[in-house]
SEMIVO-81866 format. One record per residue (C-alpha): residue number from 1; residue in one letter; y, z, x. Coordinates in nm, 2 decimals, padded with zeros to 4 digits. Each point is the difference from the previous one (the first is absolute). Example, Ala and Ser with C-alpha at 12.3 -4.5 7.8 and 13.67 -1.06 7.14 Angstrom:
! residues 2
+-----+------+--------+--------+--------+
|  nr | rest |  north |     up |   east |
+-----+------+--------+--------+--------+
|   1 |    a | -00.45 |  00.78 |  01.23 |
|   2 |    s |  00.34 | -00.07 |  00.14 |
+-----+------+--------+--------+--------+
END
This chain:
! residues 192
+-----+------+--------+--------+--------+
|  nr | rest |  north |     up |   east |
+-----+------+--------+--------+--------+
|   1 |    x |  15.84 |  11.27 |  06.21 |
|   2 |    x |  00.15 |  00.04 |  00.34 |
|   3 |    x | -00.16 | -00.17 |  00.29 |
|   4 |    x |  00.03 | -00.03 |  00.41 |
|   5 |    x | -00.03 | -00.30 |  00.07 |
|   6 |    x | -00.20 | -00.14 |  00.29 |
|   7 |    x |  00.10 | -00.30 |  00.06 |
|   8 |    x |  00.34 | -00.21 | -00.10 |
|   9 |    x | -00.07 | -00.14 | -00.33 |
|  10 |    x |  00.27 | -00.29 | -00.13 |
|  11 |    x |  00.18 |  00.09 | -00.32 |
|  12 |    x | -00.11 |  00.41 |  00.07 |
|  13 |    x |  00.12 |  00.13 |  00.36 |
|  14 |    x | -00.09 | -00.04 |  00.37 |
|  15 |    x | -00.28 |  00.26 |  00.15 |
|  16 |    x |  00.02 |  00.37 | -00.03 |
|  17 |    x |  00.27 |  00.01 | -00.30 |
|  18 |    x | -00.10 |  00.21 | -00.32 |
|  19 |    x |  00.08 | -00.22 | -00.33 |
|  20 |    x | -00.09 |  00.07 | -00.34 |
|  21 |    x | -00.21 | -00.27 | -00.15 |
|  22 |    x | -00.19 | -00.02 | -00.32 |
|  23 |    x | -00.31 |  00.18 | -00.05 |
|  24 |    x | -00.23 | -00.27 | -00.01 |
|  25 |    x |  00.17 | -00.19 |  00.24 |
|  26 |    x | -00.10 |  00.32 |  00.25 |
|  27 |    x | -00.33 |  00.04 | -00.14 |
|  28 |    x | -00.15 | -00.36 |  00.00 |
|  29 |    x |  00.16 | -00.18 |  00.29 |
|  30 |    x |  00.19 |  00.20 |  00.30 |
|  31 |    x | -00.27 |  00.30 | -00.01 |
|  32 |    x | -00.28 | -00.16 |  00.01 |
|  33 |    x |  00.10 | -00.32 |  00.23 |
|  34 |    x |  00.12 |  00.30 |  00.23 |
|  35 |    x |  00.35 | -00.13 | -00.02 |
|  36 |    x |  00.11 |  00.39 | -00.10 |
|  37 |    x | -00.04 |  00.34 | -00.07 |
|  38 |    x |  00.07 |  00.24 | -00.26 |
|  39 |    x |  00.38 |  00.17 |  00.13 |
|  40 |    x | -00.12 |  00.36 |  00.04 |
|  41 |    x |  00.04 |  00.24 |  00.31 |
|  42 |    x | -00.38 | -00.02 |  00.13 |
|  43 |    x |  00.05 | -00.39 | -00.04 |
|  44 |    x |  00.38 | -00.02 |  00.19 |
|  45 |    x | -00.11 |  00.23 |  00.30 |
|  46 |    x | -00.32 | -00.22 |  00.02 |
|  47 |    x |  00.22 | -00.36 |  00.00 |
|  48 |    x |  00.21 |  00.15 |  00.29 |
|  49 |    x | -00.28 |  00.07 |  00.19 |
|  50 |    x | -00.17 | -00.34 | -00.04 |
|  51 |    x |  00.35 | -00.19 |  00.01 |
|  52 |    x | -00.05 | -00.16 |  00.34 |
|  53 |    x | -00.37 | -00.10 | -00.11 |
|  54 |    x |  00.13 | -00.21 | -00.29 |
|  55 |    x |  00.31 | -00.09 |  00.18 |
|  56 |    x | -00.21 | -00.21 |  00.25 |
|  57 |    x | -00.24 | -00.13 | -00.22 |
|  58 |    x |  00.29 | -00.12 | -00.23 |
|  59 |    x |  00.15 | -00.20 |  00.33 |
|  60 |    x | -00.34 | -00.11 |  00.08 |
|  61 |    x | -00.07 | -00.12 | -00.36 |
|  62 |    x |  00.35 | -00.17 |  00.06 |
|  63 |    x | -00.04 | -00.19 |  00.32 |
|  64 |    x | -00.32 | -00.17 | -00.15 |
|  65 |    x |  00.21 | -00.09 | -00.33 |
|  66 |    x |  00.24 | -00.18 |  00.25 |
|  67 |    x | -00.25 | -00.13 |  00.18 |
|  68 |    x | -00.18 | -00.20 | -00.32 |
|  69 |    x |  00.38 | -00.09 | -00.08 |
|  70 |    x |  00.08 | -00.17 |  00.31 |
|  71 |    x | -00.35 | -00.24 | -00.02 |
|  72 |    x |  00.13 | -00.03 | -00.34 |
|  73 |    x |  00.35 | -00.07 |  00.05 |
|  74 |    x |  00.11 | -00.37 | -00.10 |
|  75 |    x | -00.34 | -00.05 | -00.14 |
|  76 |    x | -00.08 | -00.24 | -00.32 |
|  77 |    x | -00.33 | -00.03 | -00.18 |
|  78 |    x | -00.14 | -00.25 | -00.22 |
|  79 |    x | -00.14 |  00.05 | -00.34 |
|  80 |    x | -00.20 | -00.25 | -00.17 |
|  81 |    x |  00.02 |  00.03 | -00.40 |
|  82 |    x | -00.02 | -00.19 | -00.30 |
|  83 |    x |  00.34 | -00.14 | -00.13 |
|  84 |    x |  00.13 | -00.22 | -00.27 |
|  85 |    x |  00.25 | -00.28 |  00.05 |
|  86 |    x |  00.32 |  00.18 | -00.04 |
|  87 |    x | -00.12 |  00.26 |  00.25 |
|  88 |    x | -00.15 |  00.31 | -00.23 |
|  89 |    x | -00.30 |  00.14 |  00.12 |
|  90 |    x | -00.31 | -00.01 | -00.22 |
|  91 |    x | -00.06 |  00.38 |  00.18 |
|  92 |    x |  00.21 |  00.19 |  00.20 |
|  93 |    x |  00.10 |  00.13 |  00.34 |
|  94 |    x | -00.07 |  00.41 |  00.01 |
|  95 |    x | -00.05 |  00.25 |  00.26 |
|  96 |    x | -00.35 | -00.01 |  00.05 |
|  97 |    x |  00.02 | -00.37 |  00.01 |
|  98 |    x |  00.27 |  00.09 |  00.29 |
|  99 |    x | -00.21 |  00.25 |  00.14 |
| 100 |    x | -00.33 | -00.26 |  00.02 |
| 101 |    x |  00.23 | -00.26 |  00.17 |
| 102 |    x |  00.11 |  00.26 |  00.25 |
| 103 |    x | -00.33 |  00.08 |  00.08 |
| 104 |    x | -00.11 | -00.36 |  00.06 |
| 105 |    x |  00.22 |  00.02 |  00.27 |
| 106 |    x | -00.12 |  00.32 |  00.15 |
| 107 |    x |  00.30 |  00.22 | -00.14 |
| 108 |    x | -00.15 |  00.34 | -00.22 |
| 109 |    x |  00.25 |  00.13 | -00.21 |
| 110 |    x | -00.01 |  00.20 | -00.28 |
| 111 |    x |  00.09 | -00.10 | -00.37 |
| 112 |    x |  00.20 |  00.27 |  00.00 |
| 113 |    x |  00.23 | -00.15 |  00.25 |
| 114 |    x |  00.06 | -00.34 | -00.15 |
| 115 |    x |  00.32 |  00.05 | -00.19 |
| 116 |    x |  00.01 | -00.31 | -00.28 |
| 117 |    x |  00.17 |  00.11 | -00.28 |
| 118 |    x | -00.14 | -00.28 | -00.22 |
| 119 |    x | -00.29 | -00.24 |  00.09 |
| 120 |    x |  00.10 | -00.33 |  00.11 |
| 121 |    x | -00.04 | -00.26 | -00.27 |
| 122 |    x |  00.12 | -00.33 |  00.11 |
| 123 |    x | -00.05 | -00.20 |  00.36 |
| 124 |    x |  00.26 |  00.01 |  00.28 |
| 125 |    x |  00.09 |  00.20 |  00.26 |
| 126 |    x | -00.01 |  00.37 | -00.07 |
| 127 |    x |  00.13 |  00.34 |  00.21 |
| 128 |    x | -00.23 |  00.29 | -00.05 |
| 129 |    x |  00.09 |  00.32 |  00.12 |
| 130 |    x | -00.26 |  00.25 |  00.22 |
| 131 |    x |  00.08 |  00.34 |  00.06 |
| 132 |    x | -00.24 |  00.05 |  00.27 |
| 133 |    x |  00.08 |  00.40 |  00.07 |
| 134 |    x |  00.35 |  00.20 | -00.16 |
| 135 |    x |  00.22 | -00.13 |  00.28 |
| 136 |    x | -00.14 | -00.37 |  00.02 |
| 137 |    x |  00.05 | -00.31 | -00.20 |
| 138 |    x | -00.06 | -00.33 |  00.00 |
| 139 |    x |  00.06 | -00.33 | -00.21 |
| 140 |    x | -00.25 | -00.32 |  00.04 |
| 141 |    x | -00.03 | -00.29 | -00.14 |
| 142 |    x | -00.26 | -00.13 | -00.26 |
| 143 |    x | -00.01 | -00.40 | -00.01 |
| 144 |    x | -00.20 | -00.02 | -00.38 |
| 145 |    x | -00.06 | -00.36 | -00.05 |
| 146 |    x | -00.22 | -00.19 | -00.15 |
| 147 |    x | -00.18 | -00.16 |  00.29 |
| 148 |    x |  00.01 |  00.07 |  00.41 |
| 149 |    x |  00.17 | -00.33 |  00.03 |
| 150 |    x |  00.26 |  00.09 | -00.31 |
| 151 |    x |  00.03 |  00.35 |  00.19 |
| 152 |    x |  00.14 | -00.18 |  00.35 |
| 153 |    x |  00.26 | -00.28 | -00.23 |
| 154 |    x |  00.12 |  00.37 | -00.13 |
| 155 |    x |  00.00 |  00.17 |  00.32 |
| 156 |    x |  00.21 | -00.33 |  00.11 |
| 157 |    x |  00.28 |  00.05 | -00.28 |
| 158 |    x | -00.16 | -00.22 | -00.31 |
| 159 |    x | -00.03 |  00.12 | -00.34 |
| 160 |    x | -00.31 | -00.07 | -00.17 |
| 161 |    x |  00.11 |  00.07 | -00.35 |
| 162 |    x |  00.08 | -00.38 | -00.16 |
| 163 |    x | -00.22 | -00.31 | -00.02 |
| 164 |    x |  00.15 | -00.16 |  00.31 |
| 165 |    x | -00.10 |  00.29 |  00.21 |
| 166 |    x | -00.32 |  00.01 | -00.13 |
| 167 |    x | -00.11 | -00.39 | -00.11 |
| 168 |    x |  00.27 | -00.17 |  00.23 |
| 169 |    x |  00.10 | -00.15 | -00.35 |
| 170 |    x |  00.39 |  00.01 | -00.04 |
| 171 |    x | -00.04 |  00.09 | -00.41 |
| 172 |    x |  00.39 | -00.07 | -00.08 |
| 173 |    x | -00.09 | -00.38 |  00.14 |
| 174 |    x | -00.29 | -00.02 | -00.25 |
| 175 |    x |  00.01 | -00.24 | -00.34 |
| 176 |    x | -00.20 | -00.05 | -00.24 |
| 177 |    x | -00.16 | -00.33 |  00.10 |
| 178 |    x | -00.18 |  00.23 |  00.33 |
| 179 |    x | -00.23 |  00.16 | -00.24 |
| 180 |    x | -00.03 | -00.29 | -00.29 |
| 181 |    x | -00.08 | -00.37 |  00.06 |
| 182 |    x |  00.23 | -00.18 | -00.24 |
| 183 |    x | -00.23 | -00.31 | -00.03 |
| 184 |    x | -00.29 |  00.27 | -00.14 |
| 185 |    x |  00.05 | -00.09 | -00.33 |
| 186 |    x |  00.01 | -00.39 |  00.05 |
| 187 |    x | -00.31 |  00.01 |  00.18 |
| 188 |    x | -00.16 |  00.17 | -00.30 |
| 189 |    x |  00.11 | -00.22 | -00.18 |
| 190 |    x | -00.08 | -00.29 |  00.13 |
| 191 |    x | -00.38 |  00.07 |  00.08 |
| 192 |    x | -00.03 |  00.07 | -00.43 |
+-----+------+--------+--------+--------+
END
């Protein structure tokens, strides 16, 4: 199906172009979010005249985008999950997770604009992608730890994923006698 677009869509063309895109792809998510129209005459001659129209609302749309990207710009949040010793989370780290620390912070942003291609499974520092409008991206930083206090050691540089990080225990420097009293058995023995 051929469609005007109304708006610059990544991967598909900028505003006003006529692509051919997949039937469904028409019918179930540019028509009806309003993102298009069906390429015919009535439809062209009805695009020109409303061109300035969706012109300015695009740059408006834009200039808040850049607005949100500038109080986010250089920004890292903290995420407080579960985790094993080696560092795997017991969860994981996905959108709406990113989406609900975002909004802690007074940010609203859509699902749809938190580009993680896989959820986020161990701790560490972590760059997620926003695409806050077609011409605006940003990166932050997610700081998953453990604890607050494990999150600001990472923030710092440390890495949390070995018994010394965690324990303060050096575990190369451990023998056997630190976990078994060798005079055990004696004493046993001696009391019988």
């Amino acid at each position: 199906m051929e469609v005007i677009l109304l708006e610059r869509i990544a991967k598909l063309g900028q505003m006003g172009e006529t692509v051919k895109v997949r039937d469904g792809f028409a019918r179930n998510y540019l028509l009806p979010e309003g993102k298009a129209l069906r390429a015919n005459a009535a439809n062209k001659t009805r695009f020109e005249a409303e061109r300035a129209t969706l012109e300015a609302r695009n740059l408006e749309r834009k200039s808040e985008a850049q607005k949100v990207a500038d109080q986010l710009e250089g920004k890292s949040f903290i995420v407080v999950r579960s985790a094993g010793e080696t560092g795997q989370l017991y969860g994981s780290v996905a959108a709406r997770d990113v989406i609900d620390v975002l909004a802690a912070e007074g940010f609203n942003i859509g699902r749809n604009q938190v580009h993680l291609n896989t959820p986020i499974k161990t701790i560490g520092l972590h760059t997620v992608e926003l695409q806050l409008h077609a011409e605006v991206e940003i990166n932050i930083q997610l700081n998953v730890a453990r604890t607050a206090d494990e999150a600001e050691r990472q923030a710092k540089g440390e890495t949390l994923t070995s018994a010394e990080a965690i324990y303060g225990v050096d575990e190369d420097a451990l023998r056997p006698e630190d976990f078994f009293d060798p005079d055990a058995d004696n004493a046993e023995e001696d009391d019988a």
